[in-house]
C-alpha positions as CSV (number, residue, x, y, z in Angstrom):
1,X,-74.0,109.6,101.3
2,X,-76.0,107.0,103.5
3,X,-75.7,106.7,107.3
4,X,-75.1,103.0,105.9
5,X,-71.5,103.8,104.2
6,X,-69.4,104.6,108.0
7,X,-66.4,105.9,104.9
8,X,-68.7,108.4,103.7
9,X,-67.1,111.9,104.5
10,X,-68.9,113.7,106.7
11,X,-68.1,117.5,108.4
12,X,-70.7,117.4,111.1
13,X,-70.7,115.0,114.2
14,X,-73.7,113.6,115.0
15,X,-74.7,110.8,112.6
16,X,-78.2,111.8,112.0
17,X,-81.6,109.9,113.5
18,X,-79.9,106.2,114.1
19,X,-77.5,108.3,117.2
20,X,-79.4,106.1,120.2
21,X,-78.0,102.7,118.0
22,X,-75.1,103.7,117.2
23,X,-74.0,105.4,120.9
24,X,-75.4,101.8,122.3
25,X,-74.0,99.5,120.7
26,X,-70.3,101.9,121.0
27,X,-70.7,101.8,124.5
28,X,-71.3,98.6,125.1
29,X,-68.1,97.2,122.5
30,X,-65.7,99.5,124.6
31,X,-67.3,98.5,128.1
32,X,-66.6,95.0,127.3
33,X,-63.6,95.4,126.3
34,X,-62.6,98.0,128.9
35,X,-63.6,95.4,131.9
36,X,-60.6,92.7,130.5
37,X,-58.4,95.6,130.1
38,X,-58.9,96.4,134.2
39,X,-59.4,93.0,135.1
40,X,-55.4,92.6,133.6
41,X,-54.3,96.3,135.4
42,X,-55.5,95.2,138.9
43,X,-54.2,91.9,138.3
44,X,-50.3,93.2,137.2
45,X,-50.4,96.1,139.4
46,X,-51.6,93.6,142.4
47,X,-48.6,91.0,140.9
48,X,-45.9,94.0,141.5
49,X,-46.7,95.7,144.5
50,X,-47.3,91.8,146.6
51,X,-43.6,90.3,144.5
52,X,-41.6,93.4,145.6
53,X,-43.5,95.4,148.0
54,X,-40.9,97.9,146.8
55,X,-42.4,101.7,145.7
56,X,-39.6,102.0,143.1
57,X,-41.4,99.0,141.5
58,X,-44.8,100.8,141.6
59,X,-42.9,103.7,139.7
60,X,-41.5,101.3,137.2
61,X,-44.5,99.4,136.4
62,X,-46.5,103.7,136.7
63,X,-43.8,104.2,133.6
64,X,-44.2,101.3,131.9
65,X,-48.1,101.5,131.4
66,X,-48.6,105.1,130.4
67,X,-45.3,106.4,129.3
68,X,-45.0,104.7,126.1
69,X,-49.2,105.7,125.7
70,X,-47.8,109.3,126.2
71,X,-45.2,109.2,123.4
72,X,-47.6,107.3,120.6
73,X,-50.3,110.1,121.8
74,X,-48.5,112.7,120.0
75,X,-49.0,111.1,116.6
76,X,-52.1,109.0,117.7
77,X,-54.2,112.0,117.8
78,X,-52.9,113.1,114.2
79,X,-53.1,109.7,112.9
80,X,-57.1,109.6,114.2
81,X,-58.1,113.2,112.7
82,X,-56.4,111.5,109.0
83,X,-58.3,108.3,109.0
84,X,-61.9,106.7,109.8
85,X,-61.7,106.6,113.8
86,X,-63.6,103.5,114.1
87,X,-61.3,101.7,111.9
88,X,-58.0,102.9,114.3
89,X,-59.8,101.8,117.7
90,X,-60.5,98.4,116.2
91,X,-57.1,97.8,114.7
92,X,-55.7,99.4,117.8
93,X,-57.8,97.1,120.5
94,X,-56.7,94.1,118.3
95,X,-53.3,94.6,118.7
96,X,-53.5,95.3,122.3
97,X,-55.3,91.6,122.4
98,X,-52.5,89.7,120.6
99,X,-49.8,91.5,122.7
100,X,-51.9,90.2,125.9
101,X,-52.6,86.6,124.0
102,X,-48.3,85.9,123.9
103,X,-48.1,86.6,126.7
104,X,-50.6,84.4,127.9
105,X,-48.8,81.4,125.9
106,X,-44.9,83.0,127.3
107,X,-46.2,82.7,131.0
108,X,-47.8,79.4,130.5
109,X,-44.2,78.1,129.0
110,X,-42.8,79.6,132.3
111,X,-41.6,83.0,131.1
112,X,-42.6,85.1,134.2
113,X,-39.5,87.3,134.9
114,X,-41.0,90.6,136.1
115,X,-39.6,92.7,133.0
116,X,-41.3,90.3,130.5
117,X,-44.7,91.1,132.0
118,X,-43.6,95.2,132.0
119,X,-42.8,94.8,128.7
120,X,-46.4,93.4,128.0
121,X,-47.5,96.2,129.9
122,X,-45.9,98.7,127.6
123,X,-46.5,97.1,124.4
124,X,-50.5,97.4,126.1
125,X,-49.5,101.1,126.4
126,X,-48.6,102.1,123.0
127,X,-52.2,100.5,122.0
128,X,-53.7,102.7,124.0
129,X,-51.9,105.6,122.4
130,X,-53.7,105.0,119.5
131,X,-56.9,104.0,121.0
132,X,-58.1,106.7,123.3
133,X,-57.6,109.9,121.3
134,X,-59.7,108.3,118.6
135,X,-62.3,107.0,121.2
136,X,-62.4,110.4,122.6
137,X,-62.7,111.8,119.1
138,X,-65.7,109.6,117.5
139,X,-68.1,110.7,120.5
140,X,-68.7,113.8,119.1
141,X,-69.6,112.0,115.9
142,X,-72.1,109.6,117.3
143,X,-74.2,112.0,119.5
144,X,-75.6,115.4,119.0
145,X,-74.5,118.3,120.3
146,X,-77.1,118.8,123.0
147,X,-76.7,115.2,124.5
148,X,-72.7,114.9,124.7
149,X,-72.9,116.1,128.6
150,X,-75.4,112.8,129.2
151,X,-73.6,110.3,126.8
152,X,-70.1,111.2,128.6
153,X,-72.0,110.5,131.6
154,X,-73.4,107.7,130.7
155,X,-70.0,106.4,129.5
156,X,-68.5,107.4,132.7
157,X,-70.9,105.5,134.7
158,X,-70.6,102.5,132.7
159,X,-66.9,103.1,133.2
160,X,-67.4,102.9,136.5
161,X,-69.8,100.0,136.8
162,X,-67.2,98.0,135.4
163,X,-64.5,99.2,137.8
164,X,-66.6,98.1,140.2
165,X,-66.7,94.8,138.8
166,X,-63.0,94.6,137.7
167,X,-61.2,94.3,140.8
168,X,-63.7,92.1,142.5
169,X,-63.5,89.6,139.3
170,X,-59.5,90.2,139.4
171,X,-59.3,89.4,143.1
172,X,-61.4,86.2,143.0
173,X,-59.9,85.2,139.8
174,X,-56.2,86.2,140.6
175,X,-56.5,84.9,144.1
176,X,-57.5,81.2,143.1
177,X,-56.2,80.9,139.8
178,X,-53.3,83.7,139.2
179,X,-52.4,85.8,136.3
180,X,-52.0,83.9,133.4
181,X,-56.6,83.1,132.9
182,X,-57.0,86.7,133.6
183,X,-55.0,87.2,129.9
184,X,-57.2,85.2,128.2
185,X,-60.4,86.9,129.6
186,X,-59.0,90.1,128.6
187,X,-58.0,88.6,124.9
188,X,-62.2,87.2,125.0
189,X,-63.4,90.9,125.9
190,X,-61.2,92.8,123.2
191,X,-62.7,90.4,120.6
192,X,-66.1,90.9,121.7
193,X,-65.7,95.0,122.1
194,X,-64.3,95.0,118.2
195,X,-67.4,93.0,117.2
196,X,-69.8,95.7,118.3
197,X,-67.9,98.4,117.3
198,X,-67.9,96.8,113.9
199,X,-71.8,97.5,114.0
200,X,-71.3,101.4,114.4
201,X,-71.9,103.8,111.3
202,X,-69.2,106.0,111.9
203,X,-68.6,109.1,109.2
204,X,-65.2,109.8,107.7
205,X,-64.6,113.5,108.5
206,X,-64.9,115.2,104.7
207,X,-61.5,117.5,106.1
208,X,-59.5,114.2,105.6
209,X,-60.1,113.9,102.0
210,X,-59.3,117.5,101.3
211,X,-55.8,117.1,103.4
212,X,-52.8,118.4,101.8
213,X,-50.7,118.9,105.3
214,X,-48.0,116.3,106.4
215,X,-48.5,114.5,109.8
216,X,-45.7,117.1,111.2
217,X,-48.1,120.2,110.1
218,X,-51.2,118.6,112.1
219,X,-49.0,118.0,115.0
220,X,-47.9,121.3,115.0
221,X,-51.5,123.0,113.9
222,X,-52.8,121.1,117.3
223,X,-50.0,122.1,119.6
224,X,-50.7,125.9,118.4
225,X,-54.7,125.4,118.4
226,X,-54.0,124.5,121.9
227,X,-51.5,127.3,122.9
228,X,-53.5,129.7,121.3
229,X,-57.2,128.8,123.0
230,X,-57.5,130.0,126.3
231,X,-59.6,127.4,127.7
232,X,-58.4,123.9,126.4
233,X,-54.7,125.3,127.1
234,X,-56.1,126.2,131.1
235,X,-58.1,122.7,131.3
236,X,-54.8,120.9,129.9
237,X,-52.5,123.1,132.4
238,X,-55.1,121.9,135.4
239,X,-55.3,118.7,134.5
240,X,-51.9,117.5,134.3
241,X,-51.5,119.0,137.6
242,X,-54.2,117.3,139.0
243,X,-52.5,114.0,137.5
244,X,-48.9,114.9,138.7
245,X,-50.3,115.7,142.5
246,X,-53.6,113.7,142.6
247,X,-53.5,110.6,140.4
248,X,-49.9,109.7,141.3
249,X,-50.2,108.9,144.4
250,X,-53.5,107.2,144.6
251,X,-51.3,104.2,142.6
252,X,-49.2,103.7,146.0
253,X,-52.1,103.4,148.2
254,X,-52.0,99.6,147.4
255,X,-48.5,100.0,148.6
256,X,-50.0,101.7,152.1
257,X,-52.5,99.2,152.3
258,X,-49.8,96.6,152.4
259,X,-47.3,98.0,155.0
260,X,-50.0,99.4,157.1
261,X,-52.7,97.0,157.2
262,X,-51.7,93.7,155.3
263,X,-51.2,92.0,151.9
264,X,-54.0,89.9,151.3
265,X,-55.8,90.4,148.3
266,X,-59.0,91.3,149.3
267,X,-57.9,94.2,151.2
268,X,-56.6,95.9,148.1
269,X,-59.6,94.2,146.0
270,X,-62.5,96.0,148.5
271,X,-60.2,98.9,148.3
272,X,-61.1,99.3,144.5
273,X,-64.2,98.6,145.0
274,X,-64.9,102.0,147.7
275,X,-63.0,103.4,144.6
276,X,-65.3,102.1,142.0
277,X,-68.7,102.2,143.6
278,X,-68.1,106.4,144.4
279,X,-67.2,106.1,140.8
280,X,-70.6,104.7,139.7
281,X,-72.5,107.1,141.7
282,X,-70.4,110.0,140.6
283,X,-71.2,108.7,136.9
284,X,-75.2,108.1,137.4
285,X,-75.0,112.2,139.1
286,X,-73.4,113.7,136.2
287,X,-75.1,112.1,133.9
288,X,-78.7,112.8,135.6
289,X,-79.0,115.7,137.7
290,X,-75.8,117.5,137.2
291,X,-76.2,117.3,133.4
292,X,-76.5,120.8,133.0
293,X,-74.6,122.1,136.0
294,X,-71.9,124.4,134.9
295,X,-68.9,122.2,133.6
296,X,-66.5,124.5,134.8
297,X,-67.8,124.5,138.3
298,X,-68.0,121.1,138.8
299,X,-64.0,121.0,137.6
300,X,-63.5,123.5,140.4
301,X,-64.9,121.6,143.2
302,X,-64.0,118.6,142.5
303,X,-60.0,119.6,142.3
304,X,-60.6,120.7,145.9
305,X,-62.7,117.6,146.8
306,X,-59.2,115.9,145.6
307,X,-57.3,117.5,147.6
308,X,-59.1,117.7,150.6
309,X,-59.9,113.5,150.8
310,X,-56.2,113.1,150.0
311,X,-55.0,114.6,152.6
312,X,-57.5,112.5,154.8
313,X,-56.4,109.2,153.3
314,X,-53.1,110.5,155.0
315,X,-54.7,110.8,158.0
316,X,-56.9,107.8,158.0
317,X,-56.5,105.9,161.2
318,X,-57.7,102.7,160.2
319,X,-58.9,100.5,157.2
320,X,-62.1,101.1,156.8
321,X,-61.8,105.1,157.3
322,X,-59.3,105.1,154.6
323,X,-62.2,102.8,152.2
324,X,-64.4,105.8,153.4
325,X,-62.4,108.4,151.6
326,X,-61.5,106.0,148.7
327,X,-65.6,106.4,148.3
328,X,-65.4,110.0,148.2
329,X,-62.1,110.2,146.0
330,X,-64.4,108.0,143.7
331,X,-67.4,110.3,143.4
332,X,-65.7,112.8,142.6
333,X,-63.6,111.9,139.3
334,X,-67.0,112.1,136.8
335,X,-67.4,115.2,138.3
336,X,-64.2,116.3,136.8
337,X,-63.6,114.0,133.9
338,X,-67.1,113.9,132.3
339,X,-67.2,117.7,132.1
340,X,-63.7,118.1,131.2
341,X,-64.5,115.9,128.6
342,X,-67.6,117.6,127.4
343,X,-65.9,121.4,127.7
344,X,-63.1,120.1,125.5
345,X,-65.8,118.2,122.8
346,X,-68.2,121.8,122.9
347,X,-65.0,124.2,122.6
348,X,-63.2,122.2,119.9
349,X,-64.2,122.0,116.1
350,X,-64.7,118.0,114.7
351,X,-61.4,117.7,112.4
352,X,-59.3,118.6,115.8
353,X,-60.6,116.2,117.9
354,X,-57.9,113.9,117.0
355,X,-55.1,115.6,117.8
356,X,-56.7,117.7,120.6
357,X,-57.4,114.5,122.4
358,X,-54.1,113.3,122.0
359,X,-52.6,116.1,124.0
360,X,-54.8,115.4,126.7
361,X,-53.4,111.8,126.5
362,X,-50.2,112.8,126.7
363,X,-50.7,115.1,129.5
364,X,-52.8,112.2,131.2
365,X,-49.9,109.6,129.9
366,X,-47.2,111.4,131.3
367,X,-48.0,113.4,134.2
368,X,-48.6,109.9,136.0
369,X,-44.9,108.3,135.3
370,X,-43.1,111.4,136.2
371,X,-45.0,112.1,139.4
372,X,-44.8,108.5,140.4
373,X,-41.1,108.6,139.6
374,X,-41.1,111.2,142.6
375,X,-43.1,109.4,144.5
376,X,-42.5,105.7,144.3
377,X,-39.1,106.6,145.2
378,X,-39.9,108.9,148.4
379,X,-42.4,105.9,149.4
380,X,-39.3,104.0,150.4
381,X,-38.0,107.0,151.9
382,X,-40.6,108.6,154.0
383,X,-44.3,107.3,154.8
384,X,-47.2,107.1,152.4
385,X,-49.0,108.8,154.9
386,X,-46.5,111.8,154.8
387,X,-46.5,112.0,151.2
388,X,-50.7,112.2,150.6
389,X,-50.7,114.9,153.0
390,X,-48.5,117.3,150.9
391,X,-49.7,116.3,147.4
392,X,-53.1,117.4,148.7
393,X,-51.6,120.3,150.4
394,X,-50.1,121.3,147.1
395,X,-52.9,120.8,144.8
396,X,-54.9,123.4,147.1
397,X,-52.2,125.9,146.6
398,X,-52.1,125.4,143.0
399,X,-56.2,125.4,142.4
400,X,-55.6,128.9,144.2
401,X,-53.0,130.2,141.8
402,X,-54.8,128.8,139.0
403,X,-58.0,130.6,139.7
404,X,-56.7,133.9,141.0
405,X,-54.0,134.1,137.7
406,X,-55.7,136.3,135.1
407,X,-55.4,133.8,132.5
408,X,-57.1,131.6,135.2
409,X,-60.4,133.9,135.2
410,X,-60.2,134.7,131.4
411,X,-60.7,131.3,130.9
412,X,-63.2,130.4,133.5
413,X,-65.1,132.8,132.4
414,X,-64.8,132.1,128.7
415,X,-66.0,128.1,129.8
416,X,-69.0,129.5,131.1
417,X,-69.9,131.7,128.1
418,X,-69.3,128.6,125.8
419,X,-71.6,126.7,128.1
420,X,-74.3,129.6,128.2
421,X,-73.9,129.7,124.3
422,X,-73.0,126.2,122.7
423,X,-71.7,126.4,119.6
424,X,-72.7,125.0,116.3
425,X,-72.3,121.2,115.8
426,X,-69.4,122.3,113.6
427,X,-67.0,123.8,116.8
428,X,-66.6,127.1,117.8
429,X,-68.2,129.9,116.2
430,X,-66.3,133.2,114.8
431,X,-67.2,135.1,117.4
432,X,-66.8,132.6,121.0
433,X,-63.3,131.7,119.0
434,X,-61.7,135.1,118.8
435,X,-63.3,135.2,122.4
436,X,-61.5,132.3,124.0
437,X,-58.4,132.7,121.9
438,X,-55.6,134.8,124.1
């Protein structure tokens, strides 16, 4: 089979000598179409918090754009380690586009009740359930082995360039011209992001063809993979809490912003932007010279970076203090995603990618609605301030448990041993397996 035929079963990941074109012109479809996706979550988010000012809002619209991505996770993941992943992201990013395009057309026809637009939102959700796991998945099979640390990076830092971008475009466009153009950008951008993805040579996995399993016995072969691997069941553990005490409540600092310092648009625009710009020089570090820093390590202190400039955006006792640690909080998420990422790519084998990835969607899906159904609510209750405070309080107790539990140290030290020796392009050897597996 030719690198030319992207249906040709393949086992391994990398796709052989053409990796630098293929991993360009991948990156650069899904950063195109990843700006119009932000440009449209700024823009609603924005819409919601400035119509209600009301943190039970927040929560609602928190649910409505990654709960139903949680759900179609589950069978996302299977669905991406049965079929050609390139194929799923494009069908996926398409329908995401059409979803956006009527309601483009609705709003211009003056449908703009509030749950129409959540709706959209969801619809946009259940795309994404589809999309990311597979995403996630077809890395793996576009770069080698040795460079998935630096194209994560470089993905991440692109990522972040973009958010950088994004909220500065949704501001300026959102401010002068409101929601409904920002729709058809994003509609533009998806179009654009499936035409170069439709240039990249990605490899069927040959495990689909030999399948003889239902979609309910990969589900459940990933869910026991997972309970039974020390490692990628800790990292899933730490992660969702990190989402549940971290991520929630950065989605009501707009909501701070607006009772404590005003509701224009550029104040939560530049807010973003501190956001985005740590982001991008987060990315451009991991990437460059903390490529091959320890993965686990930079996990570790970046959790406790969380929680520390959380509990300062609490304290912040002005504006541009509280852009300050919006910086920091930026830097430091490619220090944890990139090699949480990477750990997850190196520890598990190609053909449960899929459904691995999936679980981490649904942890990433999920733990966001249900924390922010705690703490939209308490927003209307109690000050912002208040609650930053204690979720970074909390995620320092629980990066103490989770290191000092024995499980907690069997793993870390299991990461560092895959790390120290990377395993096969293949997945996990025999012998780091049985090592990692509890």
């Amino acid at each position: 089979m030719t690198e030319s035929d992207p249906t040709a079963p393949s086992s391994t990941a990398p796709v052989g000598e053409h990796w630098k074109r293929n991993v360009t012109l991948f990156l650069s479809g899904q950063t195109v179409s990843l700006f119009g996706s932000m440009l449209v979550q700024y823009a609603v988010m924005w819409y919601v918090t400035f119509e209600t000012r009301s943190g039970l809002a927040v929560a609602i619209y928190a649910l409505a754009a990654f709960l139903p991505q949680g759900i179609v996770s589950i069978f996302g993941g299977v669905i991406a380690d049965r079929m050609n992943r390139r194929v799923l992201v494009m069908v996926a990013d398409g329908t995401i586009a059409v979803v956006t395009l009527v309601l483009a057309f609705l709003m211009l026809n003056g449908v703009t009740d509030l749950w129409i637009i959540l709706l959209a939102v969801a619809a946009r959700s259940v795309g994404a359930g589809f999309q990311t796991p597979a995403v996630q998945a077809m890395i793996p099979q576009i770069a080698p082995p040795d460079q998935l640390m630096r194209v994560n990076g470089i993905f991440g830092t692109i990522q972040s360039a973009m958010a950088l971008l994004a909220p500065a475009a949704a501001g300026a466009i959102f401010g002068l011209f409101g929601l409904i153009p920002l729709f058809f950008i994003d509609t533009i951008t998806a179009a654009i992001g499936i035409g170069f993805l439709a240039l990249v040579a990605v490899p069927t996995l040959a495990s689909i063809s030999e399948k003889t399993t239902s979609y309910r016995q990969d589900l459940v072969e990933g869910f026991r993979y997972i309970w039974n691997h020390g490692v990628v069941r800790w990292l899933l553990v730490l992660f969702a809490i990190i989402f549940l005490l971290t991520v929630a409540p950065s989605f009501i600092t707009p909501l701070m912003v607006a009772r404590s310092f005003g509701t224009e648009v550029w104040m939560v625009a530049v807010l973003e932007v501190a956001f985005s710009v740590g982001m991008l020089l987060g990315g451009a570090l991991v990437s460059t010279v903390l490529a091959k820093r320890s993965r686990i390590g930079l996990i570790l202190f970046s959790i406790f970076g969380f929680a520390v400039f959380t509990i300062a955006l609490g304290l912040s006792p002005n504006l541009w203090v509280f852009y300050g640690f919006m910086f920091v909080i930026g830097l430091l998420v490619p220090l944890f995603s990139t090699p949480f990422m990477t750990l997850v790519q190196e520890t598990v084998p190609p053909d449960k990618h899929g459904r691995v990835f999936s679980y981490v969607g649904i942890v990433m899906a999920l733990a966001t609605p249900i924390g922010m159904t705690i703490f939209g609510p308490l927003a209307d209750v109690i000050s912002v301030q208040l609650l930053l405070v204690c979720a970074g309080l909390l995620t320092i107790v629980v990066l103490v448990i989770a290191v000092m539990v024995p499980s907690g140290r069997a793993a870390i030290a299991a990461a560092r041993a895959t790390q120290a020796d990377p395993p096969a392009p293949g997945g996990v050897g025999e012998a780091s397996e049985s090592e990692v597996s509890r």
